[in-house]
N, C-alpha and C positions, 0 to 999 in steps of 0.2 A: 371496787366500784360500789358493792354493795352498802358498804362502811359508810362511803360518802353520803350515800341518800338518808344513810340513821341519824348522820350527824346534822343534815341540813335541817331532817325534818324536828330533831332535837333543838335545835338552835331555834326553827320557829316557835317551840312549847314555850320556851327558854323566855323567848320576847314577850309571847302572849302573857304566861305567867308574871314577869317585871310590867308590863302593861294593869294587871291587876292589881298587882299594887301598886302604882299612879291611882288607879284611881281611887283608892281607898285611903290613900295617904291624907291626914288630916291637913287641912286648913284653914289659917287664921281666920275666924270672924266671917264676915261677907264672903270672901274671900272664896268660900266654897263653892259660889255657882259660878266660879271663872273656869272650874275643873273642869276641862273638856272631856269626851269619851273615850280614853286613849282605848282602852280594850277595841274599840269600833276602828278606830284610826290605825291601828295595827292590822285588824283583821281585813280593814281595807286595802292596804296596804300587799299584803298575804293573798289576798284572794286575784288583785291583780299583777303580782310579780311572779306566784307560782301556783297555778291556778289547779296546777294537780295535786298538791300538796294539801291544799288548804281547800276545805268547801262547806257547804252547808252543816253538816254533820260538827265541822269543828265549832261553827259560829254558834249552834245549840246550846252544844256543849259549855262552851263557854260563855253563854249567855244564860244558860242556868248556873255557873258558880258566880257570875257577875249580879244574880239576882239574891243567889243566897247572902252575899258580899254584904251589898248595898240594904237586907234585909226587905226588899219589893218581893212587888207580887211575884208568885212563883210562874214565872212563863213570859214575862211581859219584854225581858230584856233578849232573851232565845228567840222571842217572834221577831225583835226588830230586828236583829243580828243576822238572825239568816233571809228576813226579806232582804238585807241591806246585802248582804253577800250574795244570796241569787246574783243580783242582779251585778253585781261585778263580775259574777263569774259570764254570764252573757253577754257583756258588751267588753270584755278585759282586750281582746283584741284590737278593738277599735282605741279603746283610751287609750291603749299601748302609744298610738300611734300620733296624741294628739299633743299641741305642745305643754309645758308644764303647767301653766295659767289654765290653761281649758279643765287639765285633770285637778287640779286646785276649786276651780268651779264644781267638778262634779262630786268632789268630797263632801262639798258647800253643803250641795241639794240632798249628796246623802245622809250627813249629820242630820238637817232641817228634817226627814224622811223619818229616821229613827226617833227626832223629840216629838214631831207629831202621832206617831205611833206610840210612844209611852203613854204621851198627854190624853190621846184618844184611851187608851187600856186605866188609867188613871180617872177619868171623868166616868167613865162607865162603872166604877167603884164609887165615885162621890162625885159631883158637880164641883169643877175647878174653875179659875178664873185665867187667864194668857195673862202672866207677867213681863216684863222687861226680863227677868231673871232666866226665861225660855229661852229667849235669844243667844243668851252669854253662851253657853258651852258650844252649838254650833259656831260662833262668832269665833272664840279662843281656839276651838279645833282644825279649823281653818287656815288659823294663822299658824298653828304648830303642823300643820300637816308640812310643810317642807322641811322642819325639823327629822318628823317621823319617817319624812320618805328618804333624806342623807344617811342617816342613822341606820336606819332598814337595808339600806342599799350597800351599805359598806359592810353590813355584818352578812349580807347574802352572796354580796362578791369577794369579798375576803374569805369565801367556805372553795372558791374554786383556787384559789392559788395554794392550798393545804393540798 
């Protein structure tokens, strides 16, 4: 029984880690600001399928190698990451419960949550301008969140039938 919990919580590192590299994976041209924030999409993911597994502490953590990654400011991606997981982990019950469009919605607000939170940490460095370009990765993350939730979900229940 023990095994099982090393291997479950292994297989979350496992994602996190292939999530880090999505997002560092080069892309062509424009093309870059379609990259949604899979690290974020996974951790959301995480934080509301196994909410004891996964908590603030990981989203730090990996929002400080996401920061090293990306070469940003050092802290900027660890604050959004665990604001953005807080609060999964206090309403995880509720969105349990709601149908898949509602939780679709609430990934929406929390992607939008985490770029206004760079954007804010970024402006406070230099005076930025709100592009169309801010919108893309929320928009794209969105759309791949039913990806990430199949995906997540098959590799979380496929650990119980082992």
């Amino acid at each position: 029984m023990q095994f099982n919990n090393y291997a479950g919580f292994f297989r979350i590192i496992i994602s996190l880690i292939l999530a880090m590299c999505l997002r560092i994976a080069p892309w062509p041209g424009d093309m870059a600001a379609f990259n949604p924030d899979w690290v974020l999409l996974f951790l959301i993911y995480w934080a509301l399928a196994q909410p004891e597994h996964v908590g603030i502490f990981h989203a730090w953590v990996f929002g400080i190698l996401v920061d090293v990654l990306t070469g940003r400011l050092l802290g900027q991606y660890a604050l959004a990451y665990s604001i953005i997981v807080y609060i999964c982990l206090k309403l995880h019950k509720r969105l349990r419960q709601f149908p898949f469009f509602q939780q679709g919605l609430f990934v929406f607000f929390c992607l939008l949550l985490s770029q206004l939170l760079l954007f804010f940490v970024k402006n406070l460095q230099s005076p930025a301008q709100l592009h169309a370009s801010f919108w893309l990765p929320v928009i794209t993350g969105t759309f791949c969140w039913p990806i990430v939730y199949g995906v997540l979900r098959f590799v979380r229940l496929s650990r119980r039938s082992n």
